[in-house]
N, C-alpha and C positions, 0 to 999 in steps of 0.2 A: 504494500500500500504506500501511496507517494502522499507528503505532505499536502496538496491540494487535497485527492480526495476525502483526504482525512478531516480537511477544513468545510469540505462539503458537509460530510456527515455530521459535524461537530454541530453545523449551525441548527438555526433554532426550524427550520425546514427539512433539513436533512432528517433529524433527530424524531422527529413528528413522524416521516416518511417510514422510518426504519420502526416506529413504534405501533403504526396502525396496519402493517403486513399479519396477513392472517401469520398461523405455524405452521414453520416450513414442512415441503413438501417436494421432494425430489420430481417427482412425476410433473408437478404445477412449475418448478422453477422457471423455465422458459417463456412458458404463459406469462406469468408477476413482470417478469421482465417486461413484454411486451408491453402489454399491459399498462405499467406505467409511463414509455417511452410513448404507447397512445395518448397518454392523459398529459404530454409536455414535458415530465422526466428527461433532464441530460442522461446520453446513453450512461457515461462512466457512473453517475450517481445512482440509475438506477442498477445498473451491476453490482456493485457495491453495497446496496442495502440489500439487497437476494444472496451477496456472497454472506456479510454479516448474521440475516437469517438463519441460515446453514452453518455457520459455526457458531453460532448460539446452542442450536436445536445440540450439536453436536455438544456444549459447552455443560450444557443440565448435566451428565454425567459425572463432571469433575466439581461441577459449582451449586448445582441445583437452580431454586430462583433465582439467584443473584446473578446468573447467565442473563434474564431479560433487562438488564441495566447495566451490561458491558458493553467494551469494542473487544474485538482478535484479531489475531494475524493466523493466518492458519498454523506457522511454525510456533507461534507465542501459546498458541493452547496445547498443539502438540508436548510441549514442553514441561507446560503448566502444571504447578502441583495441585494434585486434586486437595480442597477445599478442607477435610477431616484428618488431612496429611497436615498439612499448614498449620493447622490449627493444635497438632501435637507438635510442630515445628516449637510454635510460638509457647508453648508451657518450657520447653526447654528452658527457654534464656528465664521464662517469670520464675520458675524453681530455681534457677542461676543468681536469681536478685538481680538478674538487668534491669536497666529502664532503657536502654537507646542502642537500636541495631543500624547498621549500615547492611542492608541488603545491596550487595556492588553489582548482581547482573540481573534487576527484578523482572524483567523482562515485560509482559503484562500487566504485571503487581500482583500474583496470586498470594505470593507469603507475605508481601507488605500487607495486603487486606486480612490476612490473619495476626501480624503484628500491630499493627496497628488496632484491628479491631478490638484486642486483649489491652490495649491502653498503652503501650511499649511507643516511645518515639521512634522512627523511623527516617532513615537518609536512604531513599531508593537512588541506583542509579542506573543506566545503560545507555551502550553507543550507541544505539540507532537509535535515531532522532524522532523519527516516529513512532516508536516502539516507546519509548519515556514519556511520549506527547498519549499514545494508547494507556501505559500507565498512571500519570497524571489525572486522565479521565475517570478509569477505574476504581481512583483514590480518592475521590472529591470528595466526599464525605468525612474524612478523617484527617480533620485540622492535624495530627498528630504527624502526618506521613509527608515528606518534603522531597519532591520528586525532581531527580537534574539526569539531565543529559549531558553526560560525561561519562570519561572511563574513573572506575571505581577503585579502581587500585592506587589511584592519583591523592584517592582521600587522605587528608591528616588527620588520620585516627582519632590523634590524639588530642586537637585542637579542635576538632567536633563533638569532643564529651563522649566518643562512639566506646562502649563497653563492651560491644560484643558486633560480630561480623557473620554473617551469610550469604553463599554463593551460592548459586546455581548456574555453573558455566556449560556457554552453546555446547550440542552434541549434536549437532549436524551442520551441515554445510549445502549448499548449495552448488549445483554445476556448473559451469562460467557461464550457463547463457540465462542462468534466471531462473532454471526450471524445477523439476523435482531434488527432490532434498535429498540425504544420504546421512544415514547415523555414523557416529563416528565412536569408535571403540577404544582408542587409541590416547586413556586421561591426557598425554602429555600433547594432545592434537588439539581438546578442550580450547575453550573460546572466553578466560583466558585459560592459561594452562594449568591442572592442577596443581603442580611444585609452588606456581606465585602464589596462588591463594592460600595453602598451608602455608608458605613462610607464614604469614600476617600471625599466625600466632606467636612469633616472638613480641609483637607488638600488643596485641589484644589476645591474652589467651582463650578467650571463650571463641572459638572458630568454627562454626556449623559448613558442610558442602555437600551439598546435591550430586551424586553422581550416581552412572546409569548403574541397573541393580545386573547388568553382564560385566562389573569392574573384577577383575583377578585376585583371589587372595591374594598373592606374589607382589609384593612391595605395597602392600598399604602398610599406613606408618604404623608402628612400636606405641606410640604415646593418644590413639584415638579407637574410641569404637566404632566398629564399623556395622551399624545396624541397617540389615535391609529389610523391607517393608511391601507389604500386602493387603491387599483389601478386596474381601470377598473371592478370593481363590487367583487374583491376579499380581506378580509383583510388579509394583512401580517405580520401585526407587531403591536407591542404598544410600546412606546419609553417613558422612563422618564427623564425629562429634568430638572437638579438643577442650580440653579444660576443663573449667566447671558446668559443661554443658555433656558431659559424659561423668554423671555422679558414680555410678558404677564401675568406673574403673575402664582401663582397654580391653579391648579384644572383639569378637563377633558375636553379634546378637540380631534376632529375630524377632519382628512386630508382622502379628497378625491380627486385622482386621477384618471384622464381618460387621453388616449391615443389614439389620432387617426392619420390615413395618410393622406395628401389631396389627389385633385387631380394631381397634380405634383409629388406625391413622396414624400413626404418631411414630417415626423412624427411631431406631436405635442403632449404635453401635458398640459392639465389642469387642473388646481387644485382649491380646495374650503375650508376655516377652516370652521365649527364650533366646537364655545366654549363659556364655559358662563355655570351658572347654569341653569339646565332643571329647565322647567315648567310643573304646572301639564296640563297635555290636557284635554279637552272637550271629551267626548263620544257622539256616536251618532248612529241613521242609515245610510245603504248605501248608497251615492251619487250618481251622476253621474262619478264620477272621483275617481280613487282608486291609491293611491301611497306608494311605499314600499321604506323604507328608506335604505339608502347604510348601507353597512353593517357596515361602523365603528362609522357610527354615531349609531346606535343601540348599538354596543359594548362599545361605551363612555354613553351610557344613554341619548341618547339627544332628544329621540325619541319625547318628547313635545317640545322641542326648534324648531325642524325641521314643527310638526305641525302647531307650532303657523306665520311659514314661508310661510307655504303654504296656510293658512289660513284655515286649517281643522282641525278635529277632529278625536279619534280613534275607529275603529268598536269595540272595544272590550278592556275591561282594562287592561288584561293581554296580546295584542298582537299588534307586530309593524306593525299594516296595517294601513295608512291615508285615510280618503274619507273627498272629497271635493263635493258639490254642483255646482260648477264653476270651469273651469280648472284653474291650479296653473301656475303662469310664470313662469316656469322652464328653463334657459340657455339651449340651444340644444346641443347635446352631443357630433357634431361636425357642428363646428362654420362655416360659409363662412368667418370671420375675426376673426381667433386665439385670433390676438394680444386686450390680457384685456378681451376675452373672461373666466366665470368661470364653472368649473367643474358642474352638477347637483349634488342635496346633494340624489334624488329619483329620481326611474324609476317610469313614470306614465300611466296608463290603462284605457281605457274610459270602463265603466260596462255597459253591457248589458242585464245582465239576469240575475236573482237571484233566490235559491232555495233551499229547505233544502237536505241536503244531504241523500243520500239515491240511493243504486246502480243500480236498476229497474228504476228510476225515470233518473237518468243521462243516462243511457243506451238508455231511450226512446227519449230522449231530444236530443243527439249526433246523433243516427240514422237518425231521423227527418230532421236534419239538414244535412244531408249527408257526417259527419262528418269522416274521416279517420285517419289524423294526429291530432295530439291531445297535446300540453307541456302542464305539472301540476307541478302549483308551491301552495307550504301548508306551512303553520305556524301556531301549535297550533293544530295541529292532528295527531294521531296516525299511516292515511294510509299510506303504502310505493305504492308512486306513479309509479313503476315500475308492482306490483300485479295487483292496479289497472287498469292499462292499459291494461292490458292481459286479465282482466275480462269484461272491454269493448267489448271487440271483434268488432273493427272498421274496417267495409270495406269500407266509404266511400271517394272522392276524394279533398273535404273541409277541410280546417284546422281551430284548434279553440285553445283557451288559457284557462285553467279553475283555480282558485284561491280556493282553499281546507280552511278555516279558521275556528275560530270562531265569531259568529257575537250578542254581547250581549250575551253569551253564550251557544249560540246555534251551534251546527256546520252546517254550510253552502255551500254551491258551488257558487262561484262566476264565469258568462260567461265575460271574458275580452277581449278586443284588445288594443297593445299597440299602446301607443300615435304615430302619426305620421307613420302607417302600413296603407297600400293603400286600 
C-alpha cells in the first residue's frame, strides 16, 4: 500500500466507504468493486476498501472485533501476533514491574494494542512509513502508545525511560519485483537481524523476541527461555524471553493454548506451560491409548516430559506418538468450570486395530467395515494422505480415523477413535 492510498482511506470518505461494505465475500468481491466504480468510486480507492475487507474478514481470527476498526497490509497481518498471544506478551513485562516498552519492529501495532491496552507506555517503531502510518491508526485510542517511523535500534534506551524492549523482526521478504513473499528461516536473514536485537540486553535486560516457532535449538542463547507457543492445536510463534521477563529461569518451554465458547456465548481460554529439561522416554508396543502431543510441546522437545505425564511411553524412537496401557487424565478440552481449568498438553485416541501397512490390506479392512469417510493423520511416513485416499476408493457410509506411523520401525496403520467421540 502506497502512502496516497493510505490517505484515501484514512479520510473521512474513504473510512465511511470501507465501513458501510457489506462482509466480505470472495464470490461478490469483483461485483463490490464494480459496483462502487459505478457509483463514482476512484478505481484505486475502490480496490483498496475490497482489499481491506478481505483482510479484515481474514483479521477476526487473530483479532476478533477489533478486526472491524483496523487497517492491514497483507504481510502486516501475516505476521501479526494473534491478539490472546499479545496479551500474554504484555503480562510478561507487568509481572516484570515494567511500565514502558519500546516495541522496535511493531509493524501493524498488534503487541502495542496489547501493551498499551494493559496501561504499559509504549514507543512503537518501524521502517516503513506506511506500515507506522497503519500503526499509528491502529493505536489511536491509547494516549499511552507513541508511534515513529524510524528504525528502532536507533532508540536511546536509555534517555527514553525505555525499561524493557520487544521485537518482532521481518520473516519474509519479498521478490525484486513486488510480488509474493517468501519466509525466511534463516534468524541471522531476520529484518533486523536477531544477534542486534539480543545484544540490547546488555543495555535493557528485560528483552522479549518474536521468532518463527521453525527456529533450531542449535545456538539459541544460554541466558533466555525459549518458549514456543500454540493455540488450539496450531503453533504460532517461539518467543525468547531475557531477564526478568523469563522468571523461570533459561531453557525450553511450552504454552498451550485452547479456546472454547460455552454454552452462553461467552469465549474462554486455557492455557498449560510445560518446561523443565526432557527426559529420555521408554519405548514400547501399542496400547490401548495413543496420544499425540500439541505441537509446541514437540517443537520445544518435550516430547519425554509430556510422556512421562501421561504415564506412557513412545511407539517408536524417532516419532512423537505416546501409547498408554491405561487412559491418561487429560483436562477436557472444554471444561463445565473454566475457572482453574488447564489447557491439554495431547489429543488422545483409544486404538482399535493395528496392522502393517500395506494398500490391499487397508482397502480390505475399510471396505469390510463399510467405511466411506475416512481423516488420516501420519508422522514418520512418506504417504501424502490426500493420494491415499483416492486410492481407497471408499463408498461406504461409516466413518473411521486411521494413524499412518512408524511402530518400532516398522510402518504401520493405526485404526483410532478419539477420546470422548460417541
Amino acid at each position: 500500500m502506497d502512502a496516497a492510498i493510505l490517505s484515501k482511506l484514512l479520510s473521512s470518505d474513504g473510512w465511511a466507504l470501507l465501513s458501510a461494505l457489506p462482509p466480505y465475500d470472495e464470490r461478490d468481491a469483483m461485483k463490490t468493486v464494480t459496483t462502487l466504480r459505478a457509483k463514482g468510486v476512484a478505481a484505486d480507492l475502490a480496490a483498496a476498501v475490497v482489499t481491506q475487507s478481505r483482510l479484515r474478514a481474514r483479521a477476526r481470527v487473530k483479532f476478533g472485533d477489533f478486526a472491524d476498526g483496523m487497517l492491514f497490509t497483507a504481510d502486516g497481518l501475516e505476521q501479526a501476533t494473534r491478539l490472546v498471544v499479545a496479551a500474554l506478551h504484555a503480562r510478561r513485562y507487568l509481572e516484570a514491574g515494567i511500565t514502558a516498552v519500546a516495541d522496535l519492529t511493531c509493524g501493524i501495532g498488534a503487541d502495542s494494542l496489547a501493551f498499551a491496552g494493559t496501561g504499559l507506555r509504549v514507543v512503537a517503531t518501524d521502517l516503513d512509513e506506511c506500515t507506522a502510518a497503519i500503526a499509528l491508526w491502529n493505536l489511536r485510542h491509547f494516549p499511552e502508545a507513541e508511534v515513529r517511523h524510524a528504525d528502532g535500534l536507533a532508540l536511546d534506551l536509555r534517555a527514553e525511560s525505555i525499561e524493557g524492549v520487544y521485537a518482532d523482526p521481518a520473516r519474509r521478504v519479498r521478490d525484486g519485483s513486488g510480488g509474493r513473499s517468501r519466509r525466511i528461516f534463516d534468524p541471522h536473514a531476520y529484518e533486523p537481524p536477531l544477534d542486534a536485537v539480543w545484544a540490547l540486553r546488555e543495555t535493557v535486560p528485560a528483552v522479549g523476541i518474536k521468532v518463527g516457532p521453525g527456529i533450531a535449538h542449535d545456538g539459541l542463547p544460554d541466558d533466555a527461555e525459549t518458549q514456543w507457543v500454540s493455540v488450539n492445536g496450531d503453533v504460532v510463534e517461539a518467543g525468547l524471553w531475557f531477564g526478568p521477563l523469563a522468571p523461570d529461569g533459561p531453557g525450553r518451554s511450552a504454552l498451550v493454548l485452547r479456546t472454547f465458547t460455552d454454552d452462553d456465548g461467552k469465549e474462554h481460554t486455557l492455557s498449560r506451560t510445560v518446561r523443565g529439561a526432557d527426559v529420555e522416554p521408554d519405548v514400547g508396543g501399542i496400547g490401548q491409548y495413543l496420544y499425540e502431543p500439541d505441537g509446541a510441546v514437540i517443537r520445544a522437545g518435550l516430547v519425554g516430559a509430556a510422556a512421562a505425564e501421561l504415564g506412557g511411553r513412545l511407539v517408536d524412537p524417532t516419532i512423537a506418538y505416546i501409547t498408554t496401557d491405561d487412559a491418561a487424565d487429560l483436562p477436557p478440552a472444554r471444561p463445565a468450570d473454566p475457572a482453574g481449568a488447564q489447557a491439554p498438553i495431547a489429543t488422545g485416541y483409544r486404538v482399535l486395530d493395528t496392522m502393517p501397512f500395506g494398500l490391499k490390506r487397508l482397502k480390505a479392512y475399510l471396505r469390510t467395515r463399510n467405511v466411506g469417510r475416512i481423516t488420516i493423520k501420519k508422522r514418520g511416513t512418506a504417504v501424502v494422505p490426500e493420494q491415499l485416499r483416492k486410492q481407497l476408493v471408499l463408498t461406504g457410509t461409516e466413518e473411521a480415523t486411521i494413524v499412518l506411523t512408524r511402530v518400532a520401525g516398522n510402518q504401520q496403520v493405526l485404526v483410532v477413535e478419539p477420546l470422548g467421540a460417541a
